[in-house]
mmCIF file as gemmi writes it, N, C-alpha and C atoms, coordinates in Angstrom:
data_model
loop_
_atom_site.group_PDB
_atom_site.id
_atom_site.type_symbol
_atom_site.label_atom_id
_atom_site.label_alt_id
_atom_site.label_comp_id
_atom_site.label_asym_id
_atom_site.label_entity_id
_atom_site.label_seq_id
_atom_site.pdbx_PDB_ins_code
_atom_site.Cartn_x
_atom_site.Cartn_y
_atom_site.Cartn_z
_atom_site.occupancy
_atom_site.B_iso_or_equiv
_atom_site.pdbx_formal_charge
_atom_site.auth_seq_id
_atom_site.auth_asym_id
_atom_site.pdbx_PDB_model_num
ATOM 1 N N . UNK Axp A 1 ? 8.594 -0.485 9.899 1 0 ? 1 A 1
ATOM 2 C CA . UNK Axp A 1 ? 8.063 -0.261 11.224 1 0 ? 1 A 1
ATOM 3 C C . UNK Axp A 1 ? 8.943 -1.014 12.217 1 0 ? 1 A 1
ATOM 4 N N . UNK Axp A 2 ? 9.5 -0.532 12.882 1 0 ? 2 A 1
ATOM 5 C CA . UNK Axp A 2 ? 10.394 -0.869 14.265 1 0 ? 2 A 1
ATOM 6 C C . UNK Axp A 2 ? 9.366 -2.194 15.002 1 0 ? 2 A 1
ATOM 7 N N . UNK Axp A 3 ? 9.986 -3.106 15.24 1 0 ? 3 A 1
ATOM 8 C CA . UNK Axp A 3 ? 9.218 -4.165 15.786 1 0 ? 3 A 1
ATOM 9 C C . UNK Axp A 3 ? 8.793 -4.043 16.877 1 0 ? 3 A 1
ATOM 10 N N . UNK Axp A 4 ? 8.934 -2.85 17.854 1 0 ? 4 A 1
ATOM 11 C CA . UNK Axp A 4 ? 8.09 -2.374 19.222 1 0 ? 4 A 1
ATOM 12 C C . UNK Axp A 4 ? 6.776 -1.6 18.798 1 0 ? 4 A 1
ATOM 13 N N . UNK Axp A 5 ? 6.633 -1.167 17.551 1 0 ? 5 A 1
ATOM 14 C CA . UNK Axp A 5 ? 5.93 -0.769 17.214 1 0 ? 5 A 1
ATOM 15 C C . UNK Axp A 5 ? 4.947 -1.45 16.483 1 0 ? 5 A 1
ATOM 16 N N . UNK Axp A 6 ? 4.711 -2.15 15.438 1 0 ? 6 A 1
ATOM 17 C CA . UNK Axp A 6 ? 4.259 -3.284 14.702 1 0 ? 6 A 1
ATOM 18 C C . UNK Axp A 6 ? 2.899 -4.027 15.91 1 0 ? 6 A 1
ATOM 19 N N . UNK Axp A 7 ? 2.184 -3.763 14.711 1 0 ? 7 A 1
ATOM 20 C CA . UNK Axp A 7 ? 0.634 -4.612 15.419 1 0 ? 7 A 1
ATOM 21 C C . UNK Axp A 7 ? -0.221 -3.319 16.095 1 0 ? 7 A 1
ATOM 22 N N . UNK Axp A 8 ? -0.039 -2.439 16.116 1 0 ? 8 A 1
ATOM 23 C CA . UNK Axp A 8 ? -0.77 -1.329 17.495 1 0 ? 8 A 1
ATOM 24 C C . UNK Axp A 8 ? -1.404 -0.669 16.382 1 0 ? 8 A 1
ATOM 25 N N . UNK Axp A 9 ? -1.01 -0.791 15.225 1 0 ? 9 A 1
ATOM 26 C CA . UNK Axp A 9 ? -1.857 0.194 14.137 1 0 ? 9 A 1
ATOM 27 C C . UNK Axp A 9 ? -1.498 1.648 13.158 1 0 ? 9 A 1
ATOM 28 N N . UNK Axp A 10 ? -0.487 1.782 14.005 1 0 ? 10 A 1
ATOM 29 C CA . UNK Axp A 10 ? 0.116 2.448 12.893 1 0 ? 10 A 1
ATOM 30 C C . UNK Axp A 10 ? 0.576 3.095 11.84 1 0 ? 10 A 1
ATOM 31 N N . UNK Axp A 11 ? 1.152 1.888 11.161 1 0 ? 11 A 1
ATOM 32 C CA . UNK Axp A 11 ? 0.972 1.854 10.022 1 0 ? 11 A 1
ATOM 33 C C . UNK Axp A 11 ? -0.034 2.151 8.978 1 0 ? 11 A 1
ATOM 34 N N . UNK Axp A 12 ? -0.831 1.414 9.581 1 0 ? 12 A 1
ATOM 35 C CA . UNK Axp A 12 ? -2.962 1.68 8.746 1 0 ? 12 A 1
ATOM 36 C C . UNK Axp A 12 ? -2.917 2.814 9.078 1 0 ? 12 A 1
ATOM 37 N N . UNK Axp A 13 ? -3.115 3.509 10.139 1 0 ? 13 A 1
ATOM 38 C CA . UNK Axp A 13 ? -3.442 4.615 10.511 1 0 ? 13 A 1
ATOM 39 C C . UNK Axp A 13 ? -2.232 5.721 9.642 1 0 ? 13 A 1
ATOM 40 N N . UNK Axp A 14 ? -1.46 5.875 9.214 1 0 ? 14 A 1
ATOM 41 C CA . UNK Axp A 14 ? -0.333 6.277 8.592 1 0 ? 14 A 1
ATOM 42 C C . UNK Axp A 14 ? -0.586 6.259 7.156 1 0 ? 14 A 1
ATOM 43 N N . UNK Axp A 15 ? -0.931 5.294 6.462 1 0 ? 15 A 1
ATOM 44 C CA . UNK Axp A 15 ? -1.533 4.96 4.993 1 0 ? 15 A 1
ATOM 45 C C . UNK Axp A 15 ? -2.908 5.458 4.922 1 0 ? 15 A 1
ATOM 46 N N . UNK Axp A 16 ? -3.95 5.332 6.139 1 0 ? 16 A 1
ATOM 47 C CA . UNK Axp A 16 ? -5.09 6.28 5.772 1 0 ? 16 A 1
ATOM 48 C C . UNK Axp A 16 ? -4.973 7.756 5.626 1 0 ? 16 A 1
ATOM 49 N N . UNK Axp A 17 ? -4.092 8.418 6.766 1 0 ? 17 A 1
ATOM 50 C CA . UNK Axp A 17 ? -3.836 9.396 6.467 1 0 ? 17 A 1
ATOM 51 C C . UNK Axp A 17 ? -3.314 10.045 4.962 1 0 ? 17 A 1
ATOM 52 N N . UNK Axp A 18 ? -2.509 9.348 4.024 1 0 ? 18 A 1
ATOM 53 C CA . UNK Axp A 18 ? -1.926 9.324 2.885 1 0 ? 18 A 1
ATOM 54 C C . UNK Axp A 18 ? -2.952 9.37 1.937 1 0 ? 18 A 1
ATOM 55 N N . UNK Axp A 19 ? -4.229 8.531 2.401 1 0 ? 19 A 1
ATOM 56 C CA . UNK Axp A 19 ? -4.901 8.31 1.655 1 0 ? 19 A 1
ATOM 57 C C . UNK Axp A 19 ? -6.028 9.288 1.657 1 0 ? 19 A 1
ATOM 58 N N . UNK Axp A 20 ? -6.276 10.313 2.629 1 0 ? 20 A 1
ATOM 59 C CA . UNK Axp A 20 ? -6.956 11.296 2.788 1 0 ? 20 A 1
ATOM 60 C C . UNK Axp A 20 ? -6.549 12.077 2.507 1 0 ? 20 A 1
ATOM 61 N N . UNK Axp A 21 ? -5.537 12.692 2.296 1 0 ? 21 A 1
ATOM 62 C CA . UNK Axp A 21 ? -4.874 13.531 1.659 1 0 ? 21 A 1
ATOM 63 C C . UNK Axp A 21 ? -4.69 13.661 0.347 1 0 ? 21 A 1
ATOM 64 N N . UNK Axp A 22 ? -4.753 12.37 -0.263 1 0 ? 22 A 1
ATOM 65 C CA . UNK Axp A 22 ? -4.554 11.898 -1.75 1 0 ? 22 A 1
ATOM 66 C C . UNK Axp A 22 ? -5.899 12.748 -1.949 1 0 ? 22 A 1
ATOM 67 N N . UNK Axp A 23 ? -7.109 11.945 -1.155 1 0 ? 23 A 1
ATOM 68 C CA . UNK Axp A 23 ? -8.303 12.718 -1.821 1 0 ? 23 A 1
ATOM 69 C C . UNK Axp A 23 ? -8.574 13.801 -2.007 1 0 ? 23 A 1
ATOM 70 N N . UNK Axp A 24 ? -8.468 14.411 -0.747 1 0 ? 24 A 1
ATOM 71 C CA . UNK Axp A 24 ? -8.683 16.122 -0.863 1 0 ? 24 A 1
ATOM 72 C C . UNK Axp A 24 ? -7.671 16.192 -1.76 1 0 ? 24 A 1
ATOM 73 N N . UNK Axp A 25 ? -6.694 16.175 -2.18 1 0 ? 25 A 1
ATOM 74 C CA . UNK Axp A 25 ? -5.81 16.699 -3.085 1 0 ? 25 A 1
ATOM 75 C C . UNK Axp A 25 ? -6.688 16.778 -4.719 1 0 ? 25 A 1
ATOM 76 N N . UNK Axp A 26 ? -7.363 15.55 -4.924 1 0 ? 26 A 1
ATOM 77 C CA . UNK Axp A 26 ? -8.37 14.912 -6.203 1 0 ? 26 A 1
ATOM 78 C C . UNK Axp A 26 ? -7.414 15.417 -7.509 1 0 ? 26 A 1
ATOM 79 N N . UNK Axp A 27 ? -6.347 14.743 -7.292 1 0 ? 27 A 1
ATOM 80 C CA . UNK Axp A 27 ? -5.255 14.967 -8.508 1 0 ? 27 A 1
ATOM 81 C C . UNK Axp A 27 ? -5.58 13.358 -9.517 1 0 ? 27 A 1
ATOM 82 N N . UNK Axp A 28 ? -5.674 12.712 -8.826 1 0 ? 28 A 1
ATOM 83 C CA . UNK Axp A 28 ? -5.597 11.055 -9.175 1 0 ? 28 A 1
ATOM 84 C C . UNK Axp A 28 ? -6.602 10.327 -9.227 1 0 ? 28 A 1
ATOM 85 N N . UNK Axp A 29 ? -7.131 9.311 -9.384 1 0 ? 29 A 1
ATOM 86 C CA . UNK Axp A 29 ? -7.951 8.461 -9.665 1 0 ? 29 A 1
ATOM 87 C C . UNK Axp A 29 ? -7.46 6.983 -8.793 1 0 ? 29 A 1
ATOM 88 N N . UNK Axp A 30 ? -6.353 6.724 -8.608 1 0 ? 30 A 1
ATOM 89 C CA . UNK Axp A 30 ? -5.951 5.641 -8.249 1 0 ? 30 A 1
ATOM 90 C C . UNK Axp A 30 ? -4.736 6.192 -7.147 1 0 ? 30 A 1
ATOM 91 N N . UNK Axp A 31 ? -4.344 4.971 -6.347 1 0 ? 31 A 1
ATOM 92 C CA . UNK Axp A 31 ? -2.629 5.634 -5.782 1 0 ? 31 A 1
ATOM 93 C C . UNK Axp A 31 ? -2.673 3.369 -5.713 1 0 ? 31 A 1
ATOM 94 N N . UNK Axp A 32 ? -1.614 3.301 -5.937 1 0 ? 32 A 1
ATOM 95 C CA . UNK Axp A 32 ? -1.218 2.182 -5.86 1 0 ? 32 A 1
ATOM 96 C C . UNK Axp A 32 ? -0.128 1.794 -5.172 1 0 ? 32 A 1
ATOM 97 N N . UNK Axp A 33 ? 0.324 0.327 -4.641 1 0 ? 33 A 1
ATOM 98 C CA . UNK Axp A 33 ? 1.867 0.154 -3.726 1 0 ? 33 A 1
ATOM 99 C C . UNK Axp A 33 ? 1.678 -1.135 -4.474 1 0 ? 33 A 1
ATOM 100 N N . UNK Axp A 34 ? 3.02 -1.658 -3.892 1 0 ? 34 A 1
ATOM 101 C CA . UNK Axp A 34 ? 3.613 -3.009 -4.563 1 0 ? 34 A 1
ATOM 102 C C . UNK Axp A 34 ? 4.734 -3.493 -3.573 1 0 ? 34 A 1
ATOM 103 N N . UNK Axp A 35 ? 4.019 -3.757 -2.445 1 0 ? 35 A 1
ATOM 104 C CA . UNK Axp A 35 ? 4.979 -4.375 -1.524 1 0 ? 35 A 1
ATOM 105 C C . UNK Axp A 35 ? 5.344 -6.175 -1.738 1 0 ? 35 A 1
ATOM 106 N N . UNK Axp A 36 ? 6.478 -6.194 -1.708 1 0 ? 36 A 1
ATOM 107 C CA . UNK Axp A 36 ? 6.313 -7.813 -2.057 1 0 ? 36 A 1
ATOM 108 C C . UNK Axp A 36 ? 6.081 -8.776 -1.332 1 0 ? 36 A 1
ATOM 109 N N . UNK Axp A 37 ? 5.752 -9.765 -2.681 1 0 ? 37 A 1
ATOM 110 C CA . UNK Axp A 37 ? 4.407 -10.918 -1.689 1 0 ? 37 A 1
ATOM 111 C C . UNK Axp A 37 ? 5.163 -11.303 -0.563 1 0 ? 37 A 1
ATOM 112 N N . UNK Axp A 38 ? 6.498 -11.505 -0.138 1 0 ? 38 A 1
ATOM 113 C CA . UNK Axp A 38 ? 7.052 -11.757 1.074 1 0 ? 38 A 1
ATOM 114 C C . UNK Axp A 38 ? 6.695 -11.143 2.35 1 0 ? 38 A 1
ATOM 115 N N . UNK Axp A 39 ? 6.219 -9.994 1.904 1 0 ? 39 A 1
ATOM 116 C CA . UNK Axp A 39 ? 6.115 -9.021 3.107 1 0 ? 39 A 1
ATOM 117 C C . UNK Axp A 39 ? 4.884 -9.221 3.528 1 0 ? 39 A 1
ATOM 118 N N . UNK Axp A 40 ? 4.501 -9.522 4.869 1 0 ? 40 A 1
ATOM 119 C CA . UNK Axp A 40 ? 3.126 -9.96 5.465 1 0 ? 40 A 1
ATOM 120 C C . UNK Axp A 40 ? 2.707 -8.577 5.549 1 0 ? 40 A 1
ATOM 121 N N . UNK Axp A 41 ? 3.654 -8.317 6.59 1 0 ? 41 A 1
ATOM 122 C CA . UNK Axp A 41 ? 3.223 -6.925 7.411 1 0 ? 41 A 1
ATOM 123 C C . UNK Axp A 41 ? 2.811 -6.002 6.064 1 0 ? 41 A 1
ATOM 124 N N . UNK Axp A 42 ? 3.366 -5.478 5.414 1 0 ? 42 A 1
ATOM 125 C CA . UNK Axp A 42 ? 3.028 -4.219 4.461 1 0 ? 42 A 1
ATOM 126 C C . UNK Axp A 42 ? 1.775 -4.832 3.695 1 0 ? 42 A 1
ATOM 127 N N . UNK Axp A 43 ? 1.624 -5.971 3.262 1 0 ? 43 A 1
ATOM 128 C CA . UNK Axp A 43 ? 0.487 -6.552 2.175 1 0 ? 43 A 1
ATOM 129 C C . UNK Axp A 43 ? -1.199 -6.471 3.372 1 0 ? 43 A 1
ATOM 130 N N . UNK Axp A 44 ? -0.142 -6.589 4.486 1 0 ? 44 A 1
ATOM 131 C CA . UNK Axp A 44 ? -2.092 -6.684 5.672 1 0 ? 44 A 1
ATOM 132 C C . UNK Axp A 44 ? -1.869 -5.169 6.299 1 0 ? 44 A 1
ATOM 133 N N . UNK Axp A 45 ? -1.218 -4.194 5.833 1 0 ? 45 A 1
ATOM 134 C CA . UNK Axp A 45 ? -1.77 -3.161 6.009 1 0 ? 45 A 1
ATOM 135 C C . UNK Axp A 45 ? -2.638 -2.803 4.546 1 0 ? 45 A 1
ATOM 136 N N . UNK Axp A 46 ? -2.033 -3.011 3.466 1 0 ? 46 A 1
ATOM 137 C CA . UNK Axp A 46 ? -3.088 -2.744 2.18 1 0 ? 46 A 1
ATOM 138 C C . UNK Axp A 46 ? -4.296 -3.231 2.589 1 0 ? 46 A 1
ATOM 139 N N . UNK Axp A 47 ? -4.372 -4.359 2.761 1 0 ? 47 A 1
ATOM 140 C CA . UNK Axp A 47 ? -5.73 -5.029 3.387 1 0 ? 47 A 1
ATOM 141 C C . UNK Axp A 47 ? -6.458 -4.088 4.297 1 0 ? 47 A 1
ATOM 142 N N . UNK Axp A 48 ? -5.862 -3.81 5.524 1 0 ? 48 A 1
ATOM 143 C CA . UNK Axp A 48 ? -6.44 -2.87 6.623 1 0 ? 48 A 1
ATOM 144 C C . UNK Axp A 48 ? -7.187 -1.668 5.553 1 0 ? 48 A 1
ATOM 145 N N . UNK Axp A 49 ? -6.111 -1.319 5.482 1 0 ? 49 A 1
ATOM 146 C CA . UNK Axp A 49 ? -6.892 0.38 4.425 1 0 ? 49 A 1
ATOM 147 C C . UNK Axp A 49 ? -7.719 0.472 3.635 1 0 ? 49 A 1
ATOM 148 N N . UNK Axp A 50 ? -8.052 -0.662 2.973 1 0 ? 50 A 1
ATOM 149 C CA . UNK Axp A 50 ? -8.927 -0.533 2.057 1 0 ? 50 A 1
ATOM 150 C C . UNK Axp A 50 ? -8.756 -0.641 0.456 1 0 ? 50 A 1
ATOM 151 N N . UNK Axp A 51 ? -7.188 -1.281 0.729 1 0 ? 51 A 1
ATOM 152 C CA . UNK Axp A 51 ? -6.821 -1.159 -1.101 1 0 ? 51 A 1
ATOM 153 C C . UNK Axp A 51 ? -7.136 -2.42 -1.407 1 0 ? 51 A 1
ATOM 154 N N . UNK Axp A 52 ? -7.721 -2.609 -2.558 1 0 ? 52 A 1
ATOM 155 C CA . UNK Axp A 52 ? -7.678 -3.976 -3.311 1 0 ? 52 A 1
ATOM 156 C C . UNK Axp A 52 ? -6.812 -4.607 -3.632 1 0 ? 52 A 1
ATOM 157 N N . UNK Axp A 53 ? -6.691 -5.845 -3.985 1 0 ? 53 A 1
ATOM 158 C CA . UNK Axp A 53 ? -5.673 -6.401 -4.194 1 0 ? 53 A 1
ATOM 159 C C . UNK Axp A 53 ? -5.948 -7.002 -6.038 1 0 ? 53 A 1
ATOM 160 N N . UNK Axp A 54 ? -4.623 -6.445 -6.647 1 0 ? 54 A 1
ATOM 161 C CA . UNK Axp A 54 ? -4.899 -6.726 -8.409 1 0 ? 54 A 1
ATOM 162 C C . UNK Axp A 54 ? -4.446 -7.73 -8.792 1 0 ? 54 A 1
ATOM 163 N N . UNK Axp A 55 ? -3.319 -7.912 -8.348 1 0 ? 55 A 1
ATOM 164 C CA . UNK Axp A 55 ? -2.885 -9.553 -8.983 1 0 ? 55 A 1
ATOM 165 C C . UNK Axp A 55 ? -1.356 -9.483 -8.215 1 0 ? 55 A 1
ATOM 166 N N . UNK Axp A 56 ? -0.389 -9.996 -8.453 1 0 ? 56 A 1
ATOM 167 C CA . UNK Axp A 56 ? 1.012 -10.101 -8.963 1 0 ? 56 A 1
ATOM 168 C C . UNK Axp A 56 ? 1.852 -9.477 -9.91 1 0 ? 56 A 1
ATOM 169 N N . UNK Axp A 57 ? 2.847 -9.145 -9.604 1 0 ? 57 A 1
ATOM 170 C CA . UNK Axp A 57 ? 3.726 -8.703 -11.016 1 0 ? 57 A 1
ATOM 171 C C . UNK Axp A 57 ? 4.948 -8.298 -10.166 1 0 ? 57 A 1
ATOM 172 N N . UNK Axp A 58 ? 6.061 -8.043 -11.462 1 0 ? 58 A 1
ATOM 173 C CA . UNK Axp A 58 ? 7.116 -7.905 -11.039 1 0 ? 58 A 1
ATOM 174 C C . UNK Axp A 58 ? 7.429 -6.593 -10.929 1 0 ? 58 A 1
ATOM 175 N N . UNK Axp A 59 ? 8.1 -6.021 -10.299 1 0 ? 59 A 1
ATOM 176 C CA . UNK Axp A 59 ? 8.199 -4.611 -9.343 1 0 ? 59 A 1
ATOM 177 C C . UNK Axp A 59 ? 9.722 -4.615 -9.164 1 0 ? 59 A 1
ATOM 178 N N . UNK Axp A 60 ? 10.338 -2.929 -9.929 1 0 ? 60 A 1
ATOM 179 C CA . UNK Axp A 60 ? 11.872 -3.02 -10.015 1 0 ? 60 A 1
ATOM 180 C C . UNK Axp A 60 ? 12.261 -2.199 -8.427 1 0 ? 60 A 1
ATOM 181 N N . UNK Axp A 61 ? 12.808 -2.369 -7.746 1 0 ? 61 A 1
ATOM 182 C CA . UNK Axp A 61 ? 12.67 -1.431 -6.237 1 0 ? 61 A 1
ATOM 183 C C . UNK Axp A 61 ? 13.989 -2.907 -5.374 1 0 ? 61 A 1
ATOM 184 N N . UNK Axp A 62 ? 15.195 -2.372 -5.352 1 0 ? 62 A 1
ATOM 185 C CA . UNK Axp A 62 ? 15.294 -0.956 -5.648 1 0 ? 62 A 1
ATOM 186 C C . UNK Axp A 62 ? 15.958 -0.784 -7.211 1 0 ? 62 A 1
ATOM 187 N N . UNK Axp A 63 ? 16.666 0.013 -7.649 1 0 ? 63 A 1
ATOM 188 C CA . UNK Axp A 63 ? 16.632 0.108 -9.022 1 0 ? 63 A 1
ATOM 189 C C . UNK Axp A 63 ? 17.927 -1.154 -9.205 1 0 ? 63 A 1
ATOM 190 N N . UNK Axp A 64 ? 16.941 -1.54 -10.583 1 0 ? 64 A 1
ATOM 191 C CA . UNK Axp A 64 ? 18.091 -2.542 -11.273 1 0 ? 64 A 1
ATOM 192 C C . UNK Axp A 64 ? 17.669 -3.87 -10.473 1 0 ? 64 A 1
ATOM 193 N N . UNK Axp A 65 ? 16.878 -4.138 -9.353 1 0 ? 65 A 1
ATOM 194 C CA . UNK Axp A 65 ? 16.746 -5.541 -9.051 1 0 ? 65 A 1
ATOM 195 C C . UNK Axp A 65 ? 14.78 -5.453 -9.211 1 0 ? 65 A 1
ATOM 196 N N . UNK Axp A 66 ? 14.328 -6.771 -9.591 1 0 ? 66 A 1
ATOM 197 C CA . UNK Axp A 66 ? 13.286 -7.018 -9.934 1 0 ? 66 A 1
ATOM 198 C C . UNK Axp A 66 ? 12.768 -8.052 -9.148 1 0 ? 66 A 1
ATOM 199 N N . UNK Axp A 67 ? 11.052 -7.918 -7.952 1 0 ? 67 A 1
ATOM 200 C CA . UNK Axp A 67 ? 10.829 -8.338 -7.231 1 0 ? 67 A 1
ATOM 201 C C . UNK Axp A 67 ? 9.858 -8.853 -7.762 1 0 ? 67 A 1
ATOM 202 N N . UNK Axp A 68 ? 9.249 -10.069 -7.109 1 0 ? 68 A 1
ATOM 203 C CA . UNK Axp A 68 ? 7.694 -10.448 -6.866 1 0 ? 68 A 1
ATOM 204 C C . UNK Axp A 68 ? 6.682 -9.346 -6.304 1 0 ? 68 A 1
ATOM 205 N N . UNK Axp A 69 ? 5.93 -8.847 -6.392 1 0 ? 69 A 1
ATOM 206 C CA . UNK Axp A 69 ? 4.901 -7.785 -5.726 1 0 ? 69 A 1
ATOM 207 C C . UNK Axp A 69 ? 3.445 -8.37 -5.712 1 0 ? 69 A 1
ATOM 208 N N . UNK Axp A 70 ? 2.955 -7.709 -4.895 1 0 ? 70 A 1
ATOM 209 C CA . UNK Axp A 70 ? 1.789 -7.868 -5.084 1 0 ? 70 A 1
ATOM 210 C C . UNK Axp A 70 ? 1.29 -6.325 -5.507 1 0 ? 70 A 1
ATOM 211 N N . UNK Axp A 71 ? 0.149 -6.162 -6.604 1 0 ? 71 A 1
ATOM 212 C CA . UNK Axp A 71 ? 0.063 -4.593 -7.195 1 0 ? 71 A 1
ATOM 213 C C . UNK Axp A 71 ? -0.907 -4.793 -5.781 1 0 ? 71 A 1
ATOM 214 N N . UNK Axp A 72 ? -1.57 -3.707 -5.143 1 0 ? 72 A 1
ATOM 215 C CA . UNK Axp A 72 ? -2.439 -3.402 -4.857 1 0 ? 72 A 1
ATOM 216 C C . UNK Axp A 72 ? -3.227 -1.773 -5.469 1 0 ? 72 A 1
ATOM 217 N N . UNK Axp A 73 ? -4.168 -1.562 -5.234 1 0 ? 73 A 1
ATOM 218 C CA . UNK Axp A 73 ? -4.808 0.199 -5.453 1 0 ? 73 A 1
ATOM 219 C C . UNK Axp A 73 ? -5.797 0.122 -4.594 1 0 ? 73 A 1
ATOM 220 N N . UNK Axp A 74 ? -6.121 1.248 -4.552 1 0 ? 74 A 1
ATOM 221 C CA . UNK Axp A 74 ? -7.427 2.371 -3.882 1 0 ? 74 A 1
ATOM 222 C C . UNK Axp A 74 ? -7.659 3.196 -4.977 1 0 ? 74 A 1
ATOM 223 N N . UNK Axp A 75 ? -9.011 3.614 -4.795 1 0 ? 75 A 1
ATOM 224 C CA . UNK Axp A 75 ? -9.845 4.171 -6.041 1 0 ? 75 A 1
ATOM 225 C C . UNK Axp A 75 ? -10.189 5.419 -5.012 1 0 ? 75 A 1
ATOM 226 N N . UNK Axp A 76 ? -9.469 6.57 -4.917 1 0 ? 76 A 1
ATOM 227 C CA . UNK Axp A 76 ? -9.427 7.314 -4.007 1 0 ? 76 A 1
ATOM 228 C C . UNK Axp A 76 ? -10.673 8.324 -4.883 1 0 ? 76 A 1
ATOM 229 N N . UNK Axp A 77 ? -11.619 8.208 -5.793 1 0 ? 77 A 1
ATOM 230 C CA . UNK Axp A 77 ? -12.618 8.373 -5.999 1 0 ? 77 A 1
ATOM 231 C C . UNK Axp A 77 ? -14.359 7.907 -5.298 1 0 ? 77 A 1
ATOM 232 N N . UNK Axp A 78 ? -13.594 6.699 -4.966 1 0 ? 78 A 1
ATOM 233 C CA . UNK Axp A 78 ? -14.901 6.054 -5.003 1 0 ? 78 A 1
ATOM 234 C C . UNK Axp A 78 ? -15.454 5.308 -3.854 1 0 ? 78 A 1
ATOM 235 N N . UNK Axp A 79 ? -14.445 5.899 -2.711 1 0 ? 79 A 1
ATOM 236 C CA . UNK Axp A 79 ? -14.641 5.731 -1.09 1 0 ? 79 A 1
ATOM 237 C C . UNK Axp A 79 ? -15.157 6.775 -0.537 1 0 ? 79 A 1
């Protein structure tokens, strides 16, 4: 997110959409991200939306380098 942009909402609003779509789609049970724990901004939009937060783990992105993450999911069932 372009830093003129950042904070106004966005983003959330951008990931809900994803996430409404996921549903009506009802292919999945889960949709998950793994932004890493460094990243404020992407980890407090999971927060905003509604995804839980699972633990930690390591997350290969981009290929061949291996990050800290935080897993998050949504149970795009059960909202």
């Amino acid at each position: 997110m372009l830093p003129e942009f950042q904070g106004q909402g966005v983003a959330t609003a951008a990931v809900r959409a994803v996430l409404a779509a996921a549903q009506e789609d009802n292919q999945h049970r889960w949709l998950h991200a793994f932004p890493s724990v460094a990243n404020a901004g992407s980890n407090a939009v999971c927060s905003k939306a509604g995804f839980e937060l699972v633990g930690q783990t390591d997350f290969e992105y981009p290929p061949g380098h291996i990050m800290l993450s935080n897993e998050w999911r949504y149970d795009l069932r059960g909202r």
